[in-house]
PLY file of the C-alpha trace (Angstrom):
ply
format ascii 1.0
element vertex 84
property float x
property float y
property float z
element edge 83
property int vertex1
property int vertex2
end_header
6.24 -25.88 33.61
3.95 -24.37 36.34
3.86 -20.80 34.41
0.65 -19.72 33.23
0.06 -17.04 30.30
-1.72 -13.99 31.87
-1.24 -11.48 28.97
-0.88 -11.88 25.29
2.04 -9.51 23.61
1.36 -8.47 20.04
4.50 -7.24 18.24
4.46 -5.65 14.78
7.85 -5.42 13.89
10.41 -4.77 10.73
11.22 -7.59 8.49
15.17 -7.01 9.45
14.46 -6.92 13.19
11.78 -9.76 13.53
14.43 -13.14 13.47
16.83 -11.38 15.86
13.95 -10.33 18.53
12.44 -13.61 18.33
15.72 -15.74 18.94
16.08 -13.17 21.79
12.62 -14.05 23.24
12.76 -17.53 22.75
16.14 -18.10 24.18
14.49 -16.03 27.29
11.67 -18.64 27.82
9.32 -16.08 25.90
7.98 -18.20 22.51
6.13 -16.33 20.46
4.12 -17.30 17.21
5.21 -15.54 13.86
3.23 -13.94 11.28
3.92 -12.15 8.25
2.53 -8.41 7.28
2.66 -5.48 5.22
1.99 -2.31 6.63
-1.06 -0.33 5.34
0.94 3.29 4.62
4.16 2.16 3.42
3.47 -1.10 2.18
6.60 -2.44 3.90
7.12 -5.89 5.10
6.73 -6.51 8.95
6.15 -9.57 10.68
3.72 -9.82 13.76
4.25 -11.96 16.76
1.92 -13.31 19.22
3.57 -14.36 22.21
1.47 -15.27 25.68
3.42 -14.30 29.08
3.23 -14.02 32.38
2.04 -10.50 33.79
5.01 -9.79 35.72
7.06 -10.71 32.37
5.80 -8.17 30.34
8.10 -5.69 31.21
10.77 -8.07 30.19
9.61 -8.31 26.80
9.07 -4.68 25.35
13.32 -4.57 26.77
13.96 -7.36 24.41
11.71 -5.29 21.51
12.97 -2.02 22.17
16.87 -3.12 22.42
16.68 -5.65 19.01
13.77 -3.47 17.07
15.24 0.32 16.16
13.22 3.14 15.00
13.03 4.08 11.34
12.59 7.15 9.53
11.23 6.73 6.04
10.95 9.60 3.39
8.60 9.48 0.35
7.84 12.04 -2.47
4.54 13.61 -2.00
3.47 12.32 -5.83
3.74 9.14 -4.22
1.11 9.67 -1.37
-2.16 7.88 -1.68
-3.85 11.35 -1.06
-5.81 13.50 -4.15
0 1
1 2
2 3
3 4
4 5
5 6
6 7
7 8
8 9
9 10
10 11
11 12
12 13
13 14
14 15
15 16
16 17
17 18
18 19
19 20
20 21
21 22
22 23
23 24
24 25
25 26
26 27
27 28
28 29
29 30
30 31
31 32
32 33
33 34
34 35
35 36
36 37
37 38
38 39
39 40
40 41
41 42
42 43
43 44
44 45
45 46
46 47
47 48
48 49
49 50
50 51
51 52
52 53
53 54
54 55
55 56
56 57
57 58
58 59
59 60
60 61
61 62
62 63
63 64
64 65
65 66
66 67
67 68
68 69
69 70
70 71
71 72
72 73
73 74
74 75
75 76
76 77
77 78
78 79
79 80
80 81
81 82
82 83
């Protein structure tokens, strides 16, 4: 493999969307190392991902996140906000 890893990607993504986006990017030549997180407002599980790519590849990769990762809308009581 003559590629060499220009840029490192770091991908916070949902719990539900991580294993599907990172089949996706591995199956595309695109490894990436996972991590597991919470987030700091919601407390939610995410998982991050680390993956080092080519320059001209990046563009590939936030396809793959944006078409496997969807955008969330979350609603929460204010009693339950972490602000006096």
């Amino acid at each position: 493999m003559s590629s060499s890893v220009q840029k490192l990607l770091i991908v916070i993504a949902a719990a539900e969307d991580a294993d599907r986006l990172l089949d996706r990017m591995t199956e595309a030549g695109h490894p990436a190392t996972k991590i597991s997180s919470t987030g700091g407002f919601l407390r939610r599980g995410n998982v991050t991902l680390l993956s080092g790519v080519e320059a001209d590849a990046v563009d590939t990769v936030l396809a793959m996140v944006r078409a496997e990762c969807r955008p969330r809308e979350e609603y929460i009581p204010v009693q339950a906000l972490p602000f006096p």
